[in-house]
C-alpha positions as CSV (number, residue, x, y, z in Angstrom):
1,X,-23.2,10.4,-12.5
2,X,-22.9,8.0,-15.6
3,X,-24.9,9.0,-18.9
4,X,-25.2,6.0,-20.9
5,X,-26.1,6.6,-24.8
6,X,-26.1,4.0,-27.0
7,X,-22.4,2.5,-26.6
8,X,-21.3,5.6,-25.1
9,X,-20.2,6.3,-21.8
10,X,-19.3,10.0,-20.3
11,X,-18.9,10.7,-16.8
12,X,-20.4,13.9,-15.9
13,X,-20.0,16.3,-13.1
14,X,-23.2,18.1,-12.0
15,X,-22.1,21.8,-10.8
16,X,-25.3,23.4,-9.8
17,X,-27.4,24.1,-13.0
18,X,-23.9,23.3,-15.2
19,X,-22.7,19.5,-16.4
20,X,-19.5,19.5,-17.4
21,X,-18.0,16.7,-19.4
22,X,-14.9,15.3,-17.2
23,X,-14.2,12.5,-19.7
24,X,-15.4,11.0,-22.9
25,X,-15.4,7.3,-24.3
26,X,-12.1,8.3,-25.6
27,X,-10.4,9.4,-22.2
28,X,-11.4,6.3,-20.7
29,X,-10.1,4.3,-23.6
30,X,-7.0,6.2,-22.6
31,X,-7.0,5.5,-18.8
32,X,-7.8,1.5,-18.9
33,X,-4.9,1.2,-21.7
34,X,-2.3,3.2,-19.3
35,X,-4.0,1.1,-16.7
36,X,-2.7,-1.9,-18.0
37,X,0.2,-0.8,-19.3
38,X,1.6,2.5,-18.2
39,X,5.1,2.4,-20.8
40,X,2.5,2.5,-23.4
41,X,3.9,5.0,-26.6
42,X,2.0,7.7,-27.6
43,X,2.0,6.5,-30.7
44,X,0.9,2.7,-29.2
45,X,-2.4,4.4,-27.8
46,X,-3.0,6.5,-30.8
47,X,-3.4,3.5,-32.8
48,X,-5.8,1.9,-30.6
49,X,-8.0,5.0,-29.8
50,X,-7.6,6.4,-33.7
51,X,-7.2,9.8,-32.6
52,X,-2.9,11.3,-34.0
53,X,-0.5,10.7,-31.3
54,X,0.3,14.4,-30.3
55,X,-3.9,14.7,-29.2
56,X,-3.5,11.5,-27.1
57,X,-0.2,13.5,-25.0
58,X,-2.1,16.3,-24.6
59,X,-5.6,14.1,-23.6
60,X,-3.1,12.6,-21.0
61,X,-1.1,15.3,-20.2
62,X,-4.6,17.4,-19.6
63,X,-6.4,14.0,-17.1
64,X,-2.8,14.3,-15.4
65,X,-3.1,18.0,-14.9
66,X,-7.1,17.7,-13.4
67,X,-6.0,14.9,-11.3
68,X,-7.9,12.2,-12.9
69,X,-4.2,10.1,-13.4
70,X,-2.8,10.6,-10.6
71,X,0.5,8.7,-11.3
72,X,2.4,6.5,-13.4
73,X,4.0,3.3,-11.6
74,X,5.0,-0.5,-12.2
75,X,3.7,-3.0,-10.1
76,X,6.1,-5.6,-8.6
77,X,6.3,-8.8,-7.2
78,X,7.1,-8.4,-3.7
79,X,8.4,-12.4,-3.4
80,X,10.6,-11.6,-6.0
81,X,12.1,-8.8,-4.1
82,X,12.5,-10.8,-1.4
83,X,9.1,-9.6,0.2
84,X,7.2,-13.3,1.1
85,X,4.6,-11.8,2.9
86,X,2.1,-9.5,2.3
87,X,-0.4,-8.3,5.5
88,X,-3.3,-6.4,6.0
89,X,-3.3,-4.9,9.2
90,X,-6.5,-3.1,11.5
91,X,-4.8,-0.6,13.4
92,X,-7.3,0.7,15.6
93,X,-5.5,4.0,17.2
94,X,-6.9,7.1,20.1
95,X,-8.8,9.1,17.8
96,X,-6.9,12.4,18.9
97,X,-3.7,10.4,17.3
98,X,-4.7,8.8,14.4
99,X,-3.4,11.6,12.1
100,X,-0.3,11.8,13.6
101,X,0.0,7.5,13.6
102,X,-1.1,7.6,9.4
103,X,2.0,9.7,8.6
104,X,4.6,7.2,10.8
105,X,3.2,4.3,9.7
106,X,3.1,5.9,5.6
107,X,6.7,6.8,6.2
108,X,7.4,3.1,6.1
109,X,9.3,1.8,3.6
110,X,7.2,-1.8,3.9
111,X,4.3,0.0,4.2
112,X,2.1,0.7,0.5
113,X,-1.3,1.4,1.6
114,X,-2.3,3.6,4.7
115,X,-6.8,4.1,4.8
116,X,-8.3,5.5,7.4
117,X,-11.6,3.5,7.9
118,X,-14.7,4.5,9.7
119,X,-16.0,3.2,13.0
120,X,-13.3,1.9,15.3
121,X,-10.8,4.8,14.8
122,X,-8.8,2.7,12.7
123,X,-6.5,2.2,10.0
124,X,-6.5,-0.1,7.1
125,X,-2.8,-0.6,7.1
126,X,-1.5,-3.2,3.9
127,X,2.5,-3.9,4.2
128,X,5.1,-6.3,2.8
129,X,7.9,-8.1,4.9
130,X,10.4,-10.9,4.6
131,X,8.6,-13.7,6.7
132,X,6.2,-13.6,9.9
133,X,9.1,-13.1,12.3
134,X,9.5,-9.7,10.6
135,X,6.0,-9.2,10.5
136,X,6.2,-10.1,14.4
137,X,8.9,-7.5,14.9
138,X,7.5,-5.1,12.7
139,X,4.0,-5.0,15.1
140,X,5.8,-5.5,18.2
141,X,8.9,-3.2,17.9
142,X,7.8,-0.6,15.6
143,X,3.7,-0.4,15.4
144,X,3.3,-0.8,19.2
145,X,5.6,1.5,19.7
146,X,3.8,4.2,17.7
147,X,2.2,7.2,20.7
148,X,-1.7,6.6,20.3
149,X,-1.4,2.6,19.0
150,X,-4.4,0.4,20.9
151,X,-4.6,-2.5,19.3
152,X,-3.2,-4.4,15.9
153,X,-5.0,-7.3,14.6
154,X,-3.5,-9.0,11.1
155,X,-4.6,-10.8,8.5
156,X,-2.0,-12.5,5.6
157,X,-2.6,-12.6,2.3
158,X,-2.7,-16.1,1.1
159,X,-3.7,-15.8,-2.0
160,X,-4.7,-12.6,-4.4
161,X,-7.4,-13.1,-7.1
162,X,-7.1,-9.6,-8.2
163,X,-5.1,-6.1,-7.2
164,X,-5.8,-3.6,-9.5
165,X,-6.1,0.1,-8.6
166,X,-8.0,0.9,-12.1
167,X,-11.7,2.0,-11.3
168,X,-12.2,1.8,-14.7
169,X,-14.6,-0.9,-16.1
């Protein structure tokens, strides 16, 4: 639930009779500017929040603790690592195997993003390989050859307008 009071935003979490106050406006402030920028000092973040830089390491070390930062990472062009094309794949999988097909295909080293979606017992699959006859052996050799597999269907990625992973707004 969002309470919204006059230029300031709390999320709250409803626990019965109790609300409990999972983060304030500063929080937030916290999470969209380690968002952008997760090297971000301390003492970089104090300044723009106006809070000392020893309450902003424990405000993040305390949203890391409860989960709400899950963790810190870079994000990298994959054509600069030699990566040229990035795919979404629908792998739709026998339900009784789609656990045990998530954990292969997650163990991928090409592979970033494993979803398991609702209706067709499938998986939302996003992965990264040098050019389509890669992507061609990767589906053939090693995603068909997965126990439980049915069907792959792919879609590349011409363009991308926006990736973020912030849900912060």
């Amino acid at each position: 639930m969002i309470n919204k009071q006059t230029d300031h935003l709390s999320l709250i979490v409803n626990q019965g009779n109790i609300a409990e106050r999972v983060m304030d406006d500063i929080d937030l402030k916290i999470c969209r500017i380690l968002s952008d920028n997760c090297r971000a000092s301390f003492a970089e973040i104090a300044r723009e929040v106006h809070i000392s830089r020893m309450a902003v390491r424990e405000r993040v070390m305390n949203l890391y603790k409860r989960g709400v930062i899950q963790k810190f990472t870079i994000l990298i062009d994959s054509k600069k690592i030699g990566l040229d094309v990035a795919v979404f794949l629908l792998v739709k999988v026998k339900p009784q195997e789609l656990d045990n097909v998530a954990k292969i295909l997650a163990e991928h080293p090409n592979v970033v993003i494993v979803y398991a979606t609702t209706g067709l017992n499938a998986l939302h699959v996003h992965a990264f390989v040098k050019n389509t006859t890669a992507l061609e052996k990767f589906i053939h050799n090693e995603i068909y050859t997965i126990p439980g597999v049915v069907e792959v269907e792919s879609n590349i990625l011409l363009k991308r307008y926006k990736s973020e992973r912030s849900m912060l707004v």
